[in-house]
Structure formats: C-alpha cells, structure tokens
C-alpha positions as CSV (number, residue, x, y, z in Angstrom):
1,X,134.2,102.4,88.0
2,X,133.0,103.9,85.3
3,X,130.2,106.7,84.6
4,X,127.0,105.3,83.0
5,X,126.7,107.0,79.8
6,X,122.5,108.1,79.1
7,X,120.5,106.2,76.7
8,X,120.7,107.8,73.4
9,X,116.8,107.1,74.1
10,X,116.9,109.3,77.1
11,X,117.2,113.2,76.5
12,X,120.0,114.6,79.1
13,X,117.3,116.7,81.5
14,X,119.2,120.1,82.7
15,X,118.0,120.4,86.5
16,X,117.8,123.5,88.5
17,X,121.2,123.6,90.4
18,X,121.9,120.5,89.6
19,X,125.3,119.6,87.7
20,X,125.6,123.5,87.3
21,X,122.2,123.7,85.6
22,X,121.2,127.3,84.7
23,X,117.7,126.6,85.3
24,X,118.0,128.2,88.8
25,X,114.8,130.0,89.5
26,X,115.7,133.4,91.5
27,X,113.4,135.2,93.4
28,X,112.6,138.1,91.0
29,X,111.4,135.6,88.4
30,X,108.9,133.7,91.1
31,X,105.8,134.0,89.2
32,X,103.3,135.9,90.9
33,X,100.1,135.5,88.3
34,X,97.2,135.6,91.0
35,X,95.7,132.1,90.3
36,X,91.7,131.4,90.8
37,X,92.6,128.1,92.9
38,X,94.1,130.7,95.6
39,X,92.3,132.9,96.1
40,X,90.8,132.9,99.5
41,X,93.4,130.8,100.9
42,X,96.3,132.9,100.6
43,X,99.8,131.9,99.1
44,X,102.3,129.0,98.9
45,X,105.9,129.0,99.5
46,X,108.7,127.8,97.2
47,X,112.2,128.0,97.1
48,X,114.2,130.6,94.5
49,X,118.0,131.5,94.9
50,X,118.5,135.0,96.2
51,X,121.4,137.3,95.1
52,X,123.7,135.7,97.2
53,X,123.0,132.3,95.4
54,X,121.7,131.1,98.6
55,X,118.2,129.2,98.7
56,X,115.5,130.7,100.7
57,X,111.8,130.9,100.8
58,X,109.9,133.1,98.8
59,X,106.0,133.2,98.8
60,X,103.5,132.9,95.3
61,X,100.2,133.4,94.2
62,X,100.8,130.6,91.7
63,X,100.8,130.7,88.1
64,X,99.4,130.4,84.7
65,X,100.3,126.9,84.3
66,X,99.8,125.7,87.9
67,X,96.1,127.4,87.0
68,X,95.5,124.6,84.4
69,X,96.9,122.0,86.1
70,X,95.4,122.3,89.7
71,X,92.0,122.9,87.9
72,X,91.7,119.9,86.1
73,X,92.8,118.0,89.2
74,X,89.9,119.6,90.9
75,X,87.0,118.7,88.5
76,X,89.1,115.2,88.3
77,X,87.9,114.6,92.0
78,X,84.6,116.3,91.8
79,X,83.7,113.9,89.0
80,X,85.1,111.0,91.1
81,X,83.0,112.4,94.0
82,X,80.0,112.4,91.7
83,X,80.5,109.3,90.5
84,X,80.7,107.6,94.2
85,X,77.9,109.5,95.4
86,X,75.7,107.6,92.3
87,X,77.4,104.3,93.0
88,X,77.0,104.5,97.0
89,X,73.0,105.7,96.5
90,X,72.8,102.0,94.2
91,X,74.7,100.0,97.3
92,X,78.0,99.6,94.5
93,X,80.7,101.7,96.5
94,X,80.7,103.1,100.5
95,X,80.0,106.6,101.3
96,X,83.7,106.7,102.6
97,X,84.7,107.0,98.9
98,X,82.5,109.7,97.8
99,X,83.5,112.1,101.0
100,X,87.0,110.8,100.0
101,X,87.0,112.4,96.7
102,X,85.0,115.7,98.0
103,X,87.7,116.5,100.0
104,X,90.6,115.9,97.3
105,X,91.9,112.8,99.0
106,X,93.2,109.4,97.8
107,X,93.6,106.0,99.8
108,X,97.1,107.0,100.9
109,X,95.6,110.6,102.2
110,X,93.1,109.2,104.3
111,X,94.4,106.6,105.8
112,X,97.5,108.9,106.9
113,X,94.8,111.2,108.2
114,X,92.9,108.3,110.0
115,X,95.8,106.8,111.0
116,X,95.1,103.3,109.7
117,X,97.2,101.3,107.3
118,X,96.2,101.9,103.6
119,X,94.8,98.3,102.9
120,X,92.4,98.7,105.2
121,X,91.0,102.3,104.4
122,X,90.2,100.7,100.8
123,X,88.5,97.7,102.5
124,X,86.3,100.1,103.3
125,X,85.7,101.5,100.2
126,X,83.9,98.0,99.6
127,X,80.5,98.8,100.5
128,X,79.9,94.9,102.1
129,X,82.8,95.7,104.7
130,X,81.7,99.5,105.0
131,X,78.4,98.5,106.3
132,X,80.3,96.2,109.4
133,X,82.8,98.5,110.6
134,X,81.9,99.5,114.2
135,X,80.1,102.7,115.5
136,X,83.6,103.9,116.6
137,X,85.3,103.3,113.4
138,X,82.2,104.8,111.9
139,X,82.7,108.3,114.4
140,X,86.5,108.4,113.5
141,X,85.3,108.5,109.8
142,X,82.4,110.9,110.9
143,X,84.9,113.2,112.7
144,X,87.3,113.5,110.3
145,X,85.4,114.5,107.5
146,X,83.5,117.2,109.8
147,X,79.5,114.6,109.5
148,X,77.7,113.7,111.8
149,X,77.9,109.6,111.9
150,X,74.3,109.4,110.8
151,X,75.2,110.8,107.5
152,X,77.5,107.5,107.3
153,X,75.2,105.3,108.5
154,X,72.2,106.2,106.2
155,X,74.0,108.1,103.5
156,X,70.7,107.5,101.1
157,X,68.5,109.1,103.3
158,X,70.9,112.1,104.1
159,X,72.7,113.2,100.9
C-alpha cells in the first residue's frame, strides 16, 4: 500500500523527534523566564532530551509566550465567572456555573471532579433543574468547591 502523499494545502509540520525532526528541545534550552501565572505555586515539569538523547524531566518557570497565553485564559474565565454571577443574581443561569468558571473549570472538569457524567453537570447549569437537585447533591457541589451549601441554596442573598 501506498504512502499518502500531504495536501499541497497542508504545510508538512516538522515535529519534535518525530520523523527525525530537529526540533528536539534539550534541557539547556528549557525556557526558564519566571512567568507572573507561577509565581506562588512553584514550577511545572516538561520533557527535554538530555545529552545522551534520552528524554527525562526537566522543571520550568514557564515562559514568555505561555505568559500571554495562560493570561488571557485567565481573564477568559473571570469574565465568564462574571457574567454567571449577573445571570444567576436575574434567575438566567445556576450558581454552579459561576463557581464553575471561578475556579477555571469547564463541564468536562467538573463533572470528572464530581464524579458525574458530563450531561448531567450541564443540566445543572440550567437554573430550573439547579433549583431541584437534592440537599446531598447540593453538599457534593458545596464540598467541592470549598461553600458552605447555603451559599448554593440562596446565592442572591450570599454573594
């Protein structure tokens, strides 16, 4: 059989180690720019080819470009968070959404974290099914993003 050829529509993309690819990142070149998003929490860990040309773990305190991109992700969810804070205080989304997006999380985030399937965490986004989940549906919501249940419950009166 033989190869596909690429599209002349698709650029040929030279990946690290891959297909002999001299993009290969080694550990001297790990950047090490001391990004605001960081700070306080410490460093991450990639991988970077050592002088043996073996891969091994190497930690970072991010860079320039990560900067950018982690930042607008960050005001992406605080404006979300804003947003369903407004929108729960009119009765239009459930407080599930805004604690949600203050804690950086999408549908697929949470409900790994609770533990339920993904079509039901955004069934609760719906404020109408929010306000008849159980009281100990409610306190798995309330532990897990660190409120007491009553904040849930009467989110108008407590935010």
């Amino acid at each position: 059989m033989q190869k596909p050829q690429p599209s002349s529509l698709q650029p040929e993309i030279d990946l690290p180690g891959i297909d002999g690819g001299d993009n290969i990142m080694k550990i001297k070149e790990v950047p090490q720019d001391d990004i605001k998003t960081f700070r306080g929490y410490g460093t991450k860990t990639v991988y970077a080819v050592d002088e043996n040309g073996q891969y091994t773990r190497v930690s970072t305190s991010g860079w320039d470009a990560e900067e950018v991109v982690l930042r607008d992700v960050v005001n992406d969810f605080e404006k979300a968070a804003q947003d369903a804070k407004v929108r729960a205080m009119k009765g239009e989304a459930s407080p599930i959404e805004y604690f949600m997006n203050k804690y950086f999380m999408d549908v697929p985030a949470l409900a790994a974290g609770m533990g339920l399937a993904r079509w039901r965490v955004k069934r609760h986004l719906n404020p109408g099914v929010f306000n008849k989940l159980s009281d100990k549906l409610l306190q798995r919501y309330a532990d897990f993003f660190q409120v007491d249940i009553h904040t849930l419950k009467k989110f108008k009166e407590t935010i």
